[in-house]
C-alpha positions as CSV (number, residue, x, y, z in Angstrom):
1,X,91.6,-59.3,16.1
2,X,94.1,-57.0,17.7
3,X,94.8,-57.6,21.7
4,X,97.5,-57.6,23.9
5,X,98.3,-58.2,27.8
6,X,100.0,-55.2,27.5
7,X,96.5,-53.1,27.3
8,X,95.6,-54.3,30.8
9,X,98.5,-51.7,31.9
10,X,98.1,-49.2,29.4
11,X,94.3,-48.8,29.6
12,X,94.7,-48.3,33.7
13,X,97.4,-45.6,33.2
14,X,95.5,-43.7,30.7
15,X,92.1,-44.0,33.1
16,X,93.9,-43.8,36.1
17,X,97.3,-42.1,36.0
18,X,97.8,-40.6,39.3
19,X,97.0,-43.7,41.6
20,X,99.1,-46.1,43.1
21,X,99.7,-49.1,40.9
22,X,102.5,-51.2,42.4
23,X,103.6,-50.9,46.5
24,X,107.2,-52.5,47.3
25,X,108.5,-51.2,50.9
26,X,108.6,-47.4,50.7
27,X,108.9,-47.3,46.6
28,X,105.2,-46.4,45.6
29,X,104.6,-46.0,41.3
30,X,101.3,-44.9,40.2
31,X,100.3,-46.1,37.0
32,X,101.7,-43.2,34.4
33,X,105.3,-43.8,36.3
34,X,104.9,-47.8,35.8
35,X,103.4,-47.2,32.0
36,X,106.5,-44.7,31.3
37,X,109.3,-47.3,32.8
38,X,108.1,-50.6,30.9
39,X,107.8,-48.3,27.5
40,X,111.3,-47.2,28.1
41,X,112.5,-50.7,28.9
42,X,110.8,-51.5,26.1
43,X,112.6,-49.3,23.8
44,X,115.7,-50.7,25.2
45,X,114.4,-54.4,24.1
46,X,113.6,-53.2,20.8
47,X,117.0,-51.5,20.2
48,X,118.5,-55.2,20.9
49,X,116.6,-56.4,17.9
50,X,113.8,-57.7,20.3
51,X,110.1,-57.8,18.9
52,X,107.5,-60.0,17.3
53,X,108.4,-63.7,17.1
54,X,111.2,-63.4,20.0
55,X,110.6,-64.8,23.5
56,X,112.5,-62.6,26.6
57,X,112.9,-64.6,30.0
58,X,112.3,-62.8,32.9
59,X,114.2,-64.1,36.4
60,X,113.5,-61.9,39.1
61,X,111.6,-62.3,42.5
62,X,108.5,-60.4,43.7
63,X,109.6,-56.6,42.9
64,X,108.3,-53.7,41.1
65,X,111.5,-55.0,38.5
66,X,108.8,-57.7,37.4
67,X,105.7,-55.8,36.3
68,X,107.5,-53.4,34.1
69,X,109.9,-56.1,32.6
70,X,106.9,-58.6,32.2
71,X,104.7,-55.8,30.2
72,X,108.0,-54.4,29.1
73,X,108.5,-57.7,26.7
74,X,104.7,-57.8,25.6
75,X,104.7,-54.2,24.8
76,X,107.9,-54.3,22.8
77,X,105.4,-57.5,20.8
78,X,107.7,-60.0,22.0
79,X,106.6,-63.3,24.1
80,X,107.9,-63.5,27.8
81,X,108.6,-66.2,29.3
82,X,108.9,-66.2,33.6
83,X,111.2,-68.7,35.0
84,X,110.9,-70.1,38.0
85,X,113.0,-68.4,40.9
86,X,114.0,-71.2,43.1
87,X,115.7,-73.2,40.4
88,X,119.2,-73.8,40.2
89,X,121.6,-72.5,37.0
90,X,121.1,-75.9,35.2
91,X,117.2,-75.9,35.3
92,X,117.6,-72.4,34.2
93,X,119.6,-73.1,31.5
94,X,116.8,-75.7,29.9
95,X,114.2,-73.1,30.4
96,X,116.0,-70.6,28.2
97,X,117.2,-73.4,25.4
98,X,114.1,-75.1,25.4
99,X,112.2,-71.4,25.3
100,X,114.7,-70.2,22.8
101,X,115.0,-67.0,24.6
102,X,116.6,-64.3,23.0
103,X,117.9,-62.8,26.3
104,X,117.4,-62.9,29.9
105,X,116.1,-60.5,32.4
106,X,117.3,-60.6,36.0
107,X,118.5,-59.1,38.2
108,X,119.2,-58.7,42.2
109,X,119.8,-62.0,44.5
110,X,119.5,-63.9,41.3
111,X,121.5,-62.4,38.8
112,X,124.4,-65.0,39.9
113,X,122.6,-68.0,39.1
114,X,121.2,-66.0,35.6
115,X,124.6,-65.3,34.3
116,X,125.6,-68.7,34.9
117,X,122.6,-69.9,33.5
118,X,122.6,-67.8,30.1
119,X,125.8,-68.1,29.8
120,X,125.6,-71.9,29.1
121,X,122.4,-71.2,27.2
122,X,124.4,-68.5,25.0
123,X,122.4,-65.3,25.8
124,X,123.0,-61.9,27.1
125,X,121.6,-60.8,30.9
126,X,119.3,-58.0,30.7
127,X,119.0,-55.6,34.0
128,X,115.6,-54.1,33.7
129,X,116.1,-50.1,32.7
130,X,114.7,-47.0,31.6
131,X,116.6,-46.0,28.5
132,X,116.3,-42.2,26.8
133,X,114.0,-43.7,24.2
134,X,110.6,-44.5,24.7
135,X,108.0,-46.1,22.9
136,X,105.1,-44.5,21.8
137,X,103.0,-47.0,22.3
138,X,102.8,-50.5,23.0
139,X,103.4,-53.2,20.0
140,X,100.2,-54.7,18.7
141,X,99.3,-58.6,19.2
142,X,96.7,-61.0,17.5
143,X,94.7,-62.3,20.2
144,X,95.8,-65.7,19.1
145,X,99.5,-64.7,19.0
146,X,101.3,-66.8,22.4
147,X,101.7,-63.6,24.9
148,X,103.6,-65.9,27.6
149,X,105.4,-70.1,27.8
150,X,104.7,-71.0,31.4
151,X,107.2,-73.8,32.4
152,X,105.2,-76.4,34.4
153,X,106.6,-77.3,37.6
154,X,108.1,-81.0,36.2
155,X,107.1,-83.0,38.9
156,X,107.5,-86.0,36.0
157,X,110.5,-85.2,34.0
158,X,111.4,-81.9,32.0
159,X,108.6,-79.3,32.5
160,X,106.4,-78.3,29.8
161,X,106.1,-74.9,28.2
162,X,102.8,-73.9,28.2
163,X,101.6,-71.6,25.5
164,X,99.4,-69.1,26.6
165,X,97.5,-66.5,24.2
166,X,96.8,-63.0,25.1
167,X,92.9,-64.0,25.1
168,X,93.4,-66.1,27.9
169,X,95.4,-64.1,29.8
170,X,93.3,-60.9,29.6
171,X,89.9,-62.4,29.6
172,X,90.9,-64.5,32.8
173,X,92.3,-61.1,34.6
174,X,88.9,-59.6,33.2
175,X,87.0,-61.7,34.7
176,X,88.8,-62.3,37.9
177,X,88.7,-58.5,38.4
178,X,84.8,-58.1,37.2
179,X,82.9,-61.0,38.1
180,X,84.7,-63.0,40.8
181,X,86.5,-60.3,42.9
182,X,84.6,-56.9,41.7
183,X,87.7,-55.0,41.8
184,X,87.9,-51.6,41.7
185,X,90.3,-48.4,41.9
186,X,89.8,-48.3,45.7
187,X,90.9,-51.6,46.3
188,X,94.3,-52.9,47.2
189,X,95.9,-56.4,46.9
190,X,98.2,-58.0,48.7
191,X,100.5,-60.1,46.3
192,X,102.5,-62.6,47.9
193,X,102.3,-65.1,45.2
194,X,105.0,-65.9,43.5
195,X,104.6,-63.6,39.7
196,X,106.3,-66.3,38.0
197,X,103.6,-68.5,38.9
198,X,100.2,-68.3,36.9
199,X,98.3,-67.6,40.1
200,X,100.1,-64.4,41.1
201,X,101.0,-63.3,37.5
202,X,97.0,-63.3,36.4
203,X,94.7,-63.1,38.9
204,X,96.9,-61.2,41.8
205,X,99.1,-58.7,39.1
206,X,97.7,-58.5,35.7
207,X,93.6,-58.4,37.5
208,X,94.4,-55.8,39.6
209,X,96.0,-54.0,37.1
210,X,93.5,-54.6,34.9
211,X,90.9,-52.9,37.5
212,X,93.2,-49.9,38.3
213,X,93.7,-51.4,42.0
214,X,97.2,-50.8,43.8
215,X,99.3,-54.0,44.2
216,X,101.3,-54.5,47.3
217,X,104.0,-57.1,46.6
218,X,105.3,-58.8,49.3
219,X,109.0,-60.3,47.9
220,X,109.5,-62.3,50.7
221,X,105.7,-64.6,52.6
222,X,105.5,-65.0,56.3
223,X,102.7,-64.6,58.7
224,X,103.9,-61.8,60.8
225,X,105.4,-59.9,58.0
226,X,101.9,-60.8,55.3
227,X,99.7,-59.3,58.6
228,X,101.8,-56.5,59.2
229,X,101.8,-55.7,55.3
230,X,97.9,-56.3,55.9
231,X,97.6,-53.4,58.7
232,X,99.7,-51.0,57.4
233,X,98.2,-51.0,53.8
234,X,94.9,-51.1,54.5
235,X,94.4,-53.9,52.6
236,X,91.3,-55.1,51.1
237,X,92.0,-58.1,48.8
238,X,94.2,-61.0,50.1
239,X,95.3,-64.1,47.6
240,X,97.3,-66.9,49.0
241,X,97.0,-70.6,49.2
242,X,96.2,-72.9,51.8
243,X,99.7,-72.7,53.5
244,X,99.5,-68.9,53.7
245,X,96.1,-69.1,55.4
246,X,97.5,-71.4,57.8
247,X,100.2,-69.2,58.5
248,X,98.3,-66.0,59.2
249,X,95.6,-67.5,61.4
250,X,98.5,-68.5,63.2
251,X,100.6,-65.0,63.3
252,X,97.0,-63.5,64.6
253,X,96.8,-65.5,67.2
254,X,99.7,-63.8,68.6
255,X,99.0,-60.0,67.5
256,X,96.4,-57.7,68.5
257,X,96.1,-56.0,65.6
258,X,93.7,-56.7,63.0
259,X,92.9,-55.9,59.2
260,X,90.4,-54.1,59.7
261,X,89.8,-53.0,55.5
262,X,90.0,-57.0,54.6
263,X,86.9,-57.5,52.5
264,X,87.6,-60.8,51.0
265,X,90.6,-64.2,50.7
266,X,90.7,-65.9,47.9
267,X,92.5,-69.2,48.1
268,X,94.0,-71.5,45.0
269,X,96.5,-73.7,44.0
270,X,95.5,-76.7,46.5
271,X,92.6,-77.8,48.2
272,X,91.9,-75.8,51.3
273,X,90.5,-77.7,54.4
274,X,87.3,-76.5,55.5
275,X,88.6,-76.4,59.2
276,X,91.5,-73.8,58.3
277,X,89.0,-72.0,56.3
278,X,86.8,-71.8,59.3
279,X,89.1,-70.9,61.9
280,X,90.5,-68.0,59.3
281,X,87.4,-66.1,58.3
282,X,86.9,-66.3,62.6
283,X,89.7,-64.7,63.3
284,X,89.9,-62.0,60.4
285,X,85.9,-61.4,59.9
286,X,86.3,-61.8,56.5
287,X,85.3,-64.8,53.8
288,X,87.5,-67.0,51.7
289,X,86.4,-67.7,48.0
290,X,88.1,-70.8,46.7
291,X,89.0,-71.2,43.0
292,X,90.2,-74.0,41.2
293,X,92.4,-74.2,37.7
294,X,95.6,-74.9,36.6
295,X,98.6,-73.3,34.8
296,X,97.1,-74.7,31.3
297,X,93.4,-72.9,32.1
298,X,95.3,-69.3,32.5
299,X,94.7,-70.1,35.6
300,X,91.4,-69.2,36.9
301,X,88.5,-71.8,36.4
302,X,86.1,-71.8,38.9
303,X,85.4,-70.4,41.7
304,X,82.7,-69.4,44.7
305,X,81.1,-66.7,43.1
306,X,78.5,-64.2,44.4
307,X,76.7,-64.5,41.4
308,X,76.4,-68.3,41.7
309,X,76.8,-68.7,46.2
310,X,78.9,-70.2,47.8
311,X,79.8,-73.2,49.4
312,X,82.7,-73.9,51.6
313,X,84.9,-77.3,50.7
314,X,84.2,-77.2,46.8
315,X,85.5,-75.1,44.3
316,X,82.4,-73.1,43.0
317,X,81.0,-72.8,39.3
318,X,82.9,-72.4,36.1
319,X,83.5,-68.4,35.5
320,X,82.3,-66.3,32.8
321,X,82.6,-67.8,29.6
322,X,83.9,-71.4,30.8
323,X,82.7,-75.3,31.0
324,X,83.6,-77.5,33.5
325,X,82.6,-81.3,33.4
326,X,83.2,-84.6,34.8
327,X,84.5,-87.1,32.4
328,X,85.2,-91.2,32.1
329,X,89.0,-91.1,33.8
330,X,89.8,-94.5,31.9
331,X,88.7,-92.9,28.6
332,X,91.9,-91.2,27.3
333,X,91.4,-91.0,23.7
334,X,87.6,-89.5,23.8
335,X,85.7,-87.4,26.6
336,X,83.1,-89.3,27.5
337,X,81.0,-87.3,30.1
338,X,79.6,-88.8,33.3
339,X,76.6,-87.5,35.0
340,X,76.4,-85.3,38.0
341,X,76.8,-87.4,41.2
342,X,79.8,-89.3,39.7
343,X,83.7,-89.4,40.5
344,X,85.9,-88.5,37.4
345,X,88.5,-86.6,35.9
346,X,87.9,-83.1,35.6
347,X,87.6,-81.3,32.3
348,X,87.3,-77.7,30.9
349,X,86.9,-75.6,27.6
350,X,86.8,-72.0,27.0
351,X,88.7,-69.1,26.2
352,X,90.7,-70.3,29.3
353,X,92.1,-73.1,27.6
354,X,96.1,-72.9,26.6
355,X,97.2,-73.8,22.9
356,X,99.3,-76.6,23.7
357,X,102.5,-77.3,25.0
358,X,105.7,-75.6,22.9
359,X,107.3,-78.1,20.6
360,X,105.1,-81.3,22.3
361,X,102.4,-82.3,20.1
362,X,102.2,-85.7,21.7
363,X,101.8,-84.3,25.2
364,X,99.1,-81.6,23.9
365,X,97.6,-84.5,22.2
366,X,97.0,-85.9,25.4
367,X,95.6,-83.2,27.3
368,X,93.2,-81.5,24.7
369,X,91.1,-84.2,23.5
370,X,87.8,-83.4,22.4
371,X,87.9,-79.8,22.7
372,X,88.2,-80.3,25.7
373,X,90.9,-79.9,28.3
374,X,91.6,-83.1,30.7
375,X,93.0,-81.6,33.9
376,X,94.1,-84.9,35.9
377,X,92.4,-84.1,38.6
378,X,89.2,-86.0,40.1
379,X,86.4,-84.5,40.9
380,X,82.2,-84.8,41.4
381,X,79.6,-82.2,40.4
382,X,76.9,-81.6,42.2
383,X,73.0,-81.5,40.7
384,X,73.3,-77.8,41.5
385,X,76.6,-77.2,39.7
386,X,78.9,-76.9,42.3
387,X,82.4,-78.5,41.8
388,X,84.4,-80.5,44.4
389,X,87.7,-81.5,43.8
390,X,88.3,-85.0,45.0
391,X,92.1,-85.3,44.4
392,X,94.5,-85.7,41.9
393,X,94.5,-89.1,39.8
394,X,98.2,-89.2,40.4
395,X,97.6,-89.1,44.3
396,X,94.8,-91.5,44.6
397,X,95.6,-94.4,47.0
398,X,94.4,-97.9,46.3
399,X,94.4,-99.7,49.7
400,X,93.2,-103.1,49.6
401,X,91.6,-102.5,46.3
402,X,89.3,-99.7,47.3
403,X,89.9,-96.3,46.3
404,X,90.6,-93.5,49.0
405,X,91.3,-90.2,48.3
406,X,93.9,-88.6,50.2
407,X,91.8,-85.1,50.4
408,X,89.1,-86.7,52.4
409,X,91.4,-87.8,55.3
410,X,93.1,-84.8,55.5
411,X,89.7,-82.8,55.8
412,X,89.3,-85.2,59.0
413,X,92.5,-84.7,60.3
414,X,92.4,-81.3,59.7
415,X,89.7,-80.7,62.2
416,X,91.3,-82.0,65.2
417,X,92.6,-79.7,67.9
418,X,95.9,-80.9,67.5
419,X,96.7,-80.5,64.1
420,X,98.1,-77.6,62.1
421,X,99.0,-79.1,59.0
422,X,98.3,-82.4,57.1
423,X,99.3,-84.4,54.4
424,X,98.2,-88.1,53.1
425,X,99.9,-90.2,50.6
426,X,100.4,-93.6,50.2
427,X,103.3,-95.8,50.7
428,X,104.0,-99.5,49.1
429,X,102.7,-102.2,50.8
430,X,103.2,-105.7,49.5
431,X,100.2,-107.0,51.5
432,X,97.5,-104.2,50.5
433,X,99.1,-102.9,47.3
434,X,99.2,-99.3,49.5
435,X,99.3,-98.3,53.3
436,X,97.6,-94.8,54.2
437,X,99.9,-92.4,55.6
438,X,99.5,-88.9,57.0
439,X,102.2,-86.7,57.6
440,X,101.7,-84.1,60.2
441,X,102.7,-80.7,61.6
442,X,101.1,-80.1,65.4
443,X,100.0,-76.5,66.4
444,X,102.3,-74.6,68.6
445,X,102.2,-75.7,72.3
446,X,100.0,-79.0,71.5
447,X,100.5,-82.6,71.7
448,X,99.0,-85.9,70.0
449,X,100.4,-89.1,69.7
450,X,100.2,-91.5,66.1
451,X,97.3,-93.3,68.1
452,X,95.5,-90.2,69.1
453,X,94.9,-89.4,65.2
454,X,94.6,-93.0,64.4
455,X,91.9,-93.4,67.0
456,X,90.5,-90.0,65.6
457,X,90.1,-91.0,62.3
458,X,88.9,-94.5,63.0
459,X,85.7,-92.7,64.7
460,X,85.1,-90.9,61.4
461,X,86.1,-92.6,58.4
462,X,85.1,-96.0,57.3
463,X,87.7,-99.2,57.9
464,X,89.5,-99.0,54.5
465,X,89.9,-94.8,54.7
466,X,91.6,-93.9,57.9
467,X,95.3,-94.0,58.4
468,X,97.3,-97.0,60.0
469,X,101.2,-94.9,59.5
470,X,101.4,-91.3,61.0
471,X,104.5,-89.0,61.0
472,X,104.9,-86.0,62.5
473,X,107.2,-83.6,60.8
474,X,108.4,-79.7,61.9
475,X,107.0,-78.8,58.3
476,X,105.7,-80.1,55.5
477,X,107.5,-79.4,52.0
478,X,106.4,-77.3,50.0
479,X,107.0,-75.8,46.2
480,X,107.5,-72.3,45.6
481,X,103.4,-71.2,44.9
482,X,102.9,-72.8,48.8
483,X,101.7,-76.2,47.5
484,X,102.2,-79.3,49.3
485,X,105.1,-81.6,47.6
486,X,104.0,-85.2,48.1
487,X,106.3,-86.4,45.5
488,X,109.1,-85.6,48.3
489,X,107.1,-87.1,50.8
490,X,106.7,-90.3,49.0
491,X,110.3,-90.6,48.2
492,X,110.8,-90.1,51.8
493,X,109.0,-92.7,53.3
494,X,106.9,-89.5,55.3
């Protein structure tokens, strides 16, 4: 069967030619302008001996430059392969040997750190551009050929490439767009995702693309300036994660203006408290839907779904065309499924589902057992189908021999007055094995001492659950998709 990512494009600019596709500052491109500059860049790959087989890395920050070089490599039929914009010329460098890029396209702030970085790697820097030539139309694709290599962020040595086929990729922007977000030609998304990341790239750029929706790219997130975006684009779809919500309830607070054509938030990439998604959708009048899933599932999941309901502090029902299930952690070698009710790790099939990691049979090995994908995180499923992430088996603290997951004592420190941000992990202990920590970022203008949240907690958790170490930090760190880096706090004692 024929398919191709690049279709989600082309299909738009044939239905919809004369509206807006992509919104960066004052440039505007409706969809036959965007559809003409990736099959001219295209041409331009192909002339460099570029096309079926070949992988093209793209380094370049939130811009129109990434659309049309993304679709610019699928339609020319080769594989693309987004690299990560915060790393430095050496972790570059892997990306494209490991890859085996054929070029690199960057360009802007980070075309220093490509050159250095293809030039140790051997390749040629591409700037994106529109040559004379021009495609007539976009390359075909088996729907099984490998449309994009996703590096993993490597929080455990080298990062894995993950293979992703054009199926997943445009049945997960299908049924983001359809079914979970309804999209349509009138609506317009804010992107201030990072397109490199899974998140952005499908369900913020290539969904709304695939609906014919405008896409308002953002290249560099903060409150004020996402809020201000918000106003002045009338926009009516916002994606961000947790860290993004926390920073516009707290821009709002201090601007009189509102969004007044918000319909809808959608929230993924990490586990959003229930108190920030309570003080949010009271300031801005809007919901939040939270989805789950993971670079390897394309990336969507789950989610709250209209069709389904919704239920704040879980992650909804599997989408269209997707399993979810609760599995036997301690049973690595077979998926042995445990009923509703239970903790365990959390595992998926579907046309979601990547084909493995490149040149790693051992690690794919590991993850799709079964046919089924094990995603490493815990979770419980409800008699009613709905899915609540617990944690992530890597960040589970044993205290004392008991189990406590870090998620739950946030969501109580979450909710009091004092608290903007929270983070638990656990530190070595050589009389309980681990000591509960929670690192913490106080709201502007308030004050709490370690045994005002210890005292907190104590009230609301049982004996072996609530924190004994607190820290308060200016910030928490955080990786470049707005997640919270643990690993770093770890290392760092909080």
């Amino acid at each position: 069967m024929q398919l191709s990512v690049a279709t989600l494009l082309s299909d738009s600019a044939r239905r919809h030619p004369d509206r807006v596709a992509v919104v960066e500052g004052e440039v505007r491109l409706t969809y036959a302008r965007l559809w003409d500059d990736v099959l001219r860049f295209a041409a331009v790959l192909r002339a460099r001996g570029i096309g079926h087989g070949d992988r093209v890395a793209v380094l370049l920050g939130n811009t129109a430059d990434f659309p049309r070089a993304y679709y610019a490599v699928l339609a020319a039929g080769a594989t693309v392969v987004p690299v990560h914009a915060l790393l430095v010329a050496d972790e570059v460098a892997y990306v494209l040997r490991h890859s085996g890029a054929k070029a690199l396209v960057a360009g802007g702030a980070l075309r220093p750190v490509a050159e250095a970085a293809a030039a140790a790697a051997g390749i040629e820097v591409l700037e994106v551009s529109a040559g004379e030539e021009r495609l007539p139309r976009a390359a075909e694709s088996a729907a099984t050929d490998i449309a994009a290599v996703l590096y993993t962020s490597g929080t455990t040595g080298r990062p894995k490439g993950a293979l992703l086929t054009h199926l997943n990729l445009v049945m997960n922007a299908t049924v983001c767009a359809g079914d979970l977000l309804g999209l349509t030609p009138d609506d317009t998304v804010l992107g201030c995702l990072p397109l490199f990341h899974s998140y952005g790239q499908s369900c913020a750029m290539n969904a709304t693309l695939r609906a014919g929706a405008a896409l308002v790219l953002l290249p560099r997130f903060s409150g004020p300036a996402a809020l201000d975006t918000m106003v002045r684009e009338r926009v009516t779809v916002f994606m961000g994660v947790p860290t993004m919500y926390h920073a516009l309830t707290e821009a709002i607070a201090h601007d009189d203006r509102r969004p007044a054509a918000l319909r809808v938030g959608v929230s993924g990439g990490a586990a959003l408290p229930v108190a920030l998604l309570e003080r949010f959708e009271a300031a801005f009048g809007t919901e939040i839907l939270e989805g789950y899933g993971l670079t390897e599932t394309s990336p969507a999941a789950t989610f709250n779904q209209r069709a389904t309901g919704r239920r704040p502090g879980t992650v909804g029902h599997p989408v269209w065309g997707v399993e979810a299930a609760i599995a036997d952690p301690e049973r690595e070698r077979r998926v042995a499924l445990l009923p509703d009710g239970e903790v365990g790790e959390v595992v998926v099939r579907g046309h979601n589902v990547f084909a493995g990691y490149l040149d790693d049979p051992e690690a794919t090995a590991a993850v799709l057992v079964d046919g089924w994908f094990r995603t490493g995180d815990l979770g419980v499923r409800a008699e009613d189908g709905f899915l609540t992430i617990v944690d992530r088996k890597k960040d589970l603290i044993i205290r004392g021999g008991f189990n406590v997951y870090p998620r739950e004592v946030e969501e109580v420190l979450a909710r009091h007055p004092a608290v903007a941000q929270v983070a638990v992990i656990g530190l070595p202990d050589p009389a309980r094995g681990e000591e509960i920590c929670a690192a913490v970022v106080l709201r502007h203008g308030a004050t709490a001492t370690a045994e005002d949240l210890v005292a907190w907690s104590r009230e609301r958790l049982g004996r072996h659950k609530y924190p004994r170490v607190v820290r308060f930090l200016s910030e928490l760190p955080l990786g470049p998709s707005g997640k919270v880096l643990k690993r770093d706090l770890r290392e760092a004692g909080a």
